[in-house]
N, C-alpha and C positions, 0 to 999 in steps of 0.2 A: 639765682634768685636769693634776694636775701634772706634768711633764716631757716635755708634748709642747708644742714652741715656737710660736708666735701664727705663726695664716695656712694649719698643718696640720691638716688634717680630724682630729678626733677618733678615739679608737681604736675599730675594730670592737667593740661590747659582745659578740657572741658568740664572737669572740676571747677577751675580757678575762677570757671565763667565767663572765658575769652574766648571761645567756641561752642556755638550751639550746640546741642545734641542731636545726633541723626534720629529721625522717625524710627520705630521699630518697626522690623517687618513684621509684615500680616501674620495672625498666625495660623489663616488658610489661604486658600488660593481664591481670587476672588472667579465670583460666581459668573461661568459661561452665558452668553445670552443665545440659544441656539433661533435660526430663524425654524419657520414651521416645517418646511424638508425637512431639516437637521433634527429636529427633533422627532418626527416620526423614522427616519430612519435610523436614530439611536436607539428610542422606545420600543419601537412595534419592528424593525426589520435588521436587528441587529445579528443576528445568528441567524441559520437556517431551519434548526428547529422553532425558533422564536417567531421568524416568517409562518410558517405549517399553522402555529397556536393563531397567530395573528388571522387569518385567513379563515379556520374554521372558527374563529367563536365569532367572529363579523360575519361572518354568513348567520350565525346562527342567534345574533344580536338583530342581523336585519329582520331574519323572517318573527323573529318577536314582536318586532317592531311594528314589522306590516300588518300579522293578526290584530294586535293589540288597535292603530289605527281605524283598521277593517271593523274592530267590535264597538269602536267609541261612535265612530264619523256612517256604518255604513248598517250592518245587522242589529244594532238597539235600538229600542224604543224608549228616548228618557223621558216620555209625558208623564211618566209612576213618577217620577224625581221632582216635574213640574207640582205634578199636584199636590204629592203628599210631604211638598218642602217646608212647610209651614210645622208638620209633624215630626218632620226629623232635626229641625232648629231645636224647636220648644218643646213640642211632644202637645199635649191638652191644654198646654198652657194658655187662659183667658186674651182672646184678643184685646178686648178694652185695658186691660193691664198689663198688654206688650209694651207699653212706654216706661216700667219700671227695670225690665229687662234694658234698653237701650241706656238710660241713666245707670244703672250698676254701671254697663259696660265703658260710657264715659267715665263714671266715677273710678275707674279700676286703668282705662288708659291713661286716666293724667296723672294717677300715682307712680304708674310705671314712668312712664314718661320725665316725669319730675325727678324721682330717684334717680333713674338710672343716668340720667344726665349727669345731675348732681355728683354722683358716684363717677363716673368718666373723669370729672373737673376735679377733682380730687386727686384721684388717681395719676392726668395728667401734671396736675402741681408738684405733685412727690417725685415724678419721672423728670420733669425739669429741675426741683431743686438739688437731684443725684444727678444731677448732668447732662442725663441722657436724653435723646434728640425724640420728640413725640410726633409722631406721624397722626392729624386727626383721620378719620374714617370721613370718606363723604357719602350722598344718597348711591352712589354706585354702589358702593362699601357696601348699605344698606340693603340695595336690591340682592344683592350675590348672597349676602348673609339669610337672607328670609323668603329665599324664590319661593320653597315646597310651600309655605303657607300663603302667598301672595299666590301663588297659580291655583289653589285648594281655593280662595277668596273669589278669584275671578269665576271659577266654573260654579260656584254658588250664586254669583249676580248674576252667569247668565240664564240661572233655572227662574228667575225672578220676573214675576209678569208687570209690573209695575216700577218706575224710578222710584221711589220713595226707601227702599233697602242703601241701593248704591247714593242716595241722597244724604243718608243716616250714614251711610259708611265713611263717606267723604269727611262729612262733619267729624265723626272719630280722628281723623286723619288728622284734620285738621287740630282739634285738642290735641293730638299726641305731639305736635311741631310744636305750639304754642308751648306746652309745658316744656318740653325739651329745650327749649330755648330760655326758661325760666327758673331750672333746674342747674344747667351751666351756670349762672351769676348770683346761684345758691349752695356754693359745691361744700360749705362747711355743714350743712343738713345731712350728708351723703350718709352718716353714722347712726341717723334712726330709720335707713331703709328698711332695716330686720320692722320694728317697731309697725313702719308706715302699709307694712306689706298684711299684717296681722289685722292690725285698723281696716283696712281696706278690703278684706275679705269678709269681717264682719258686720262692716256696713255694705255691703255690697249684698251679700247675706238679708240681710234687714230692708232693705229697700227692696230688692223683690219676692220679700216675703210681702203678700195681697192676699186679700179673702178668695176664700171659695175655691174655685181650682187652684188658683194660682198660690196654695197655700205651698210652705218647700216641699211638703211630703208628697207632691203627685207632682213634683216637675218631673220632664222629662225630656229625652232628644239630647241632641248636641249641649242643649244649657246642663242638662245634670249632669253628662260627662265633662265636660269643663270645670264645673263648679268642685266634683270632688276631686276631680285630680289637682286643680288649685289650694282649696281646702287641705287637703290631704298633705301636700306638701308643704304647707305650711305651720301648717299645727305637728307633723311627725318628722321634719328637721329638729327644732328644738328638743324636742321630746326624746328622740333619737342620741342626740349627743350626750342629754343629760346621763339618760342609760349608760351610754359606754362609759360614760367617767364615774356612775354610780359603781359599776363591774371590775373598775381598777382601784376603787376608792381600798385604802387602805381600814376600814369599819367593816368587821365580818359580818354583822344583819347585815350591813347596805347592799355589801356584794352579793351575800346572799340573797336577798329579794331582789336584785335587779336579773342573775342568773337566771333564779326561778323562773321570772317573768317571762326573758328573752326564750328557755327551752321551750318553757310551753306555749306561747303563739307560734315559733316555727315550728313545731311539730304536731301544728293542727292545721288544715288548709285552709284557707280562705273562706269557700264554701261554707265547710262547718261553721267556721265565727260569723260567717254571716245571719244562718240558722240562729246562732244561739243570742244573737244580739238582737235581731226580729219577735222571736219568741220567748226566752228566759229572760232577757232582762227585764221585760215588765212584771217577772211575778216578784222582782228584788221590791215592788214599790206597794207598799198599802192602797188596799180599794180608793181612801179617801185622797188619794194622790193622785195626779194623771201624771202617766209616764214620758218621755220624750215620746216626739215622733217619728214616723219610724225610720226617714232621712236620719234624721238624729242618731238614732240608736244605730242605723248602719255608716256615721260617717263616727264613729266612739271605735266599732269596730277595725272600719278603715286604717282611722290612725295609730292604733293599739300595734294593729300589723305590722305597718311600714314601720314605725316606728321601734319594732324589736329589730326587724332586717336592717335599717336605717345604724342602728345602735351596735351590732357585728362590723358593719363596713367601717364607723370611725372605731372603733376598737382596734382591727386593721390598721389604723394610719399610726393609731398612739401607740403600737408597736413596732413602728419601722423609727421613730424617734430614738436616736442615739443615747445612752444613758449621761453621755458627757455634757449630751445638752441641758439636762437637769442637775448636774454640778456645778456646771457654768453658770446657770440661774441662779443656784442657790449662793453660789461666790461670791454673785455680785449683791447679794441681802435682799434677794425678792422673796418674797411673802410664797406659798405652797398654790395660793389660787393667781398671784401674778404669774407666774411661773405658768401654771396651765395657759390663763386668757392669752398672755404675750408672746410666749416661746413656743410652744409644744402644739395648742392648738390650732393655731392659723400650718403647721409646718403639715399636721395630721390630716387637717381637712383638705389642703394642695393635693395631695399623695393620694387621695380617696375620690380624688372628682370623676374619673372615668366608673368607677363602680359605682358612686352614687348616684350619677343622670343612670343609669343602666336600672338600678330601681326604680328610680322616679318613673321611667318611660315604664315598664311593667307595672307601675302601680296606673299610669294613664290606661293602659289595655285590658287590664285586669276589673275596669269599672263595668266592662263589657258584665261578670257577674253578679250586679244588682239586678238584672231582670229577675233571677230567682227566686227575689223576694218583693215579685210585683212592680218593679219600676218600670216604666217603659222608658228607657234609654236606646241611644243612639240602632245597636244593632240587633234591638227589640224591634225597633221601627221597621227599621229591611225588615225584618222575617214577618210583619205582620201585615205590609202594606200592601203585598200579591195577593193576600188573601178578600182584598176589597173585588167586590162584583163587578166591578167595571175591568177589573187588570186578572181575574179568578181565570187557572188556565193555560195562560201566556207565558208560561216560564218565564216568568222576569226575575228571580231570584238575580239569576248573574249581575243586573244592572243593577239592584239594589244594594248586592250586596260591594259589588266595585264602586257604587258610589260612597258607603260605608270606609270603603279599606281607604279610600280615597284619602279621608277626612283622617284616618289614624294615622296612614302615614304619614301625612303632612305634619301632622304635630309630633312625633318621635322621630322623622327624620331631621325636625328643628331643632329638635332637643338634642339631637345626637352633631350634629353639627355646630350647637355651641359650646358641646363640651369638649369638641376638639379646637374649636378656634382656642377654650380658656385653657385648654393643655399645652397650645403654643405656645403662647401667652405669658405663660408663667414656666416654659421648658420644663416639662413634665415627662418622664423618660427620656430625656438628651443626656449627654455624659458633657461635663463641666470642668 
């Protein structure tokens, strides 16, 4: 070849560009497809102690099974769940101003709906303009992802003595399709879902806020547990992060009062602050002032709470960040708060998601102790609704209260399932 001098080895031809390069090999072995033999006899009858396990816990999964069946389809009676479903929805809430409850509930679908679309189309733009290959989700995708709350859904229409529930639900349905589909060919909005999510609890808030019963401070049922643990999470996310980056902040008042703050909510229960936000906080305010009410003063408490636990868990994450990561920022001449918004905290709050749905859902179950201070919520309703004269007696506890658990699992087994799909998702403990 010309211009390579006598005695040097020739030049790589696949260098030179006269020879493609070979593919590299995988750098795992590609994944088996077992058919359903193969795989129960891998899974479940691989060893002979493995067989023994197999055997007894399926014996002892069926007779679950069968009691469990036997108590739903054969020994209860759900006419208590017929009747007093209107009570465990809403609680006293005014019939005639049941139609603000349905509007919230649209008005709060099509924001999801719209966001989260939006947020997907986004997401998937970025994963195509990095190369990488986007698989969309389809209604199957959908079904698998939300069974627990779509089966919790169904066994609620069928306690329903009228179509007009399942007529209202469709229509939901309905708005959640439209938006999403209007939300995908909006994907540059996707960055005020924080924003739209705030907006939309507070009018949501406000619209069924209604006279007389229907005023917030005597909802109850299924709507006031929903509403705070929506609430709640949303006002004690932000509030939470701020904390933990008040607690690193390098200004000793700030750290000091954020400390403060964080010791003393965790080391008082719940309970108590519930107590003292029912009753002390109204003596903070002058006769000629009226104080919140008392929803109010226990969703202050709520959030104060979550919000120190909330404020520990990203503390957690902003310490698993590498210090180099914060040189490297600085290297490149970002600002002390770019640094935080861009590098540190998106990397914090990845690292924090299994601990943080694990609060969230303890703050959803945890609503259970507003009846304390007078609410009748969800599993105020079981424990009160045996004691009607017609059901006074009958041991229905159990069905009430399994209609109850019914309605909690389903919503923290959702919640626990999407934070394992967004742990995949983003390879969150995989090694890389």
């Amino acid at each position: 070849m010309a211009g390579i001098p006598a005695g040097f080895p020739a030049a790589d031809p696949e260098l030179a560009g006269l020879v493609p390069p070979e593919p590299e090999p995988p750098r795992f072995p590609p994944e088996a497809r077992l058919t359903p033999r193969q795989w129960v006899r891998a899974n479940l009858f691989a060893t002979r102690a493995g067989s023994v396990l197999t055997v007894v816990f399926g014996l002892l999964v069926a007779y679950v099974a069968y009691r469990l069946l036997w108590f739903v389809l054969v020994s209860s009676n759900w006419e208590i769940i017929r009747r007093n479903l209107r009570l465990f929805m809403v609680g006293r809430y005014p019939v005639d101003e049941v139609w603000r409850l349905w509007a919230a509930l649209y008005l709060l679908v099509g924001l999801a709906g719209f966001f989260s679309a939006a947020t997907a189309a986004n997401v998937e733009q970025l994963a195509r303009a990095a190369g990488r290959d986007v698989e969309r989700p389809g209604p199957v995708d959908g079904l698998r992802r939300y069974w627990p709350v779509l089966a919790a859904l169904v066994v609620l229409l069928s306690q329903t003595r009228t179509w007009t529930p399942t007529l209202l639900t469709l229509a939901g349905g309905v708005i959640l399709l439209a938006t999403r589909w209007l939300g995908r060919r909006a994907r540059g909005l996707a960055r005020f879902a924080w924003l739209a999510a705030l907006v939309g609890v507070v009018a949501a808030a406000l619209v069924m806020d209604g006279p007389g019963d229907a005023e917030w401070s005597k909802w109850g049922g299924l709507h006031l547990t929903i509403f705070v643990t929506v609430a709640g999470i949303s006002l004690s996310f932000p509030l939470g992060v701020l904390v933990a980056l008040g607690r690193r902040s390098s200004l000793p008042a700030l750290r000091a009062m954020t400390v403060a703050y964080i010791e003393l909510i965790r080391g008082v229960p719940l309970v108590a602050l519930l107590f003292f936000g029912h009753y002390v906080i109204p003596l903070f305010f002058p006769n000629t002032v009226e104080p919140p009410p008392a929803l109010a003063r226990a969703m202050i408490v709520v959030v104060l709470f979550e919000a120190a636990y909330v404020a520990e868990v990203v503390r957690g994450g902003l310490q698993s960040i590498a210090r180099g990561q914060y040189e490297a920022a600085q290297a490149l001449g970002l600002r002390p708060w770019n640094v935080t918004r861009l590098i540190v905290l998106p990397q914090a709050l990845r690292a924090v998601i299994p601990a943080m749905v694990g609060q969230f859902i303890s703050l959803y179950k945890d609503t259970t102790l507003l009846a304390i201070i007078g609410f009748t919520e969800l599993l105020e309703v079981a424990e009160n609704s045996v004691s009607q004269p017609s059901f006074l007696g009958q041991r229905l506890h159990t069905v009430t209260f399994a209609f109850a658990a019914l309605i909690y699992w389903a919503g923290s087994y959702t919640m626990s399932r999407e934070s394992r799909r967004l742990e995949r998702r983003l390879g969150i403990g995989e090694r890389t």
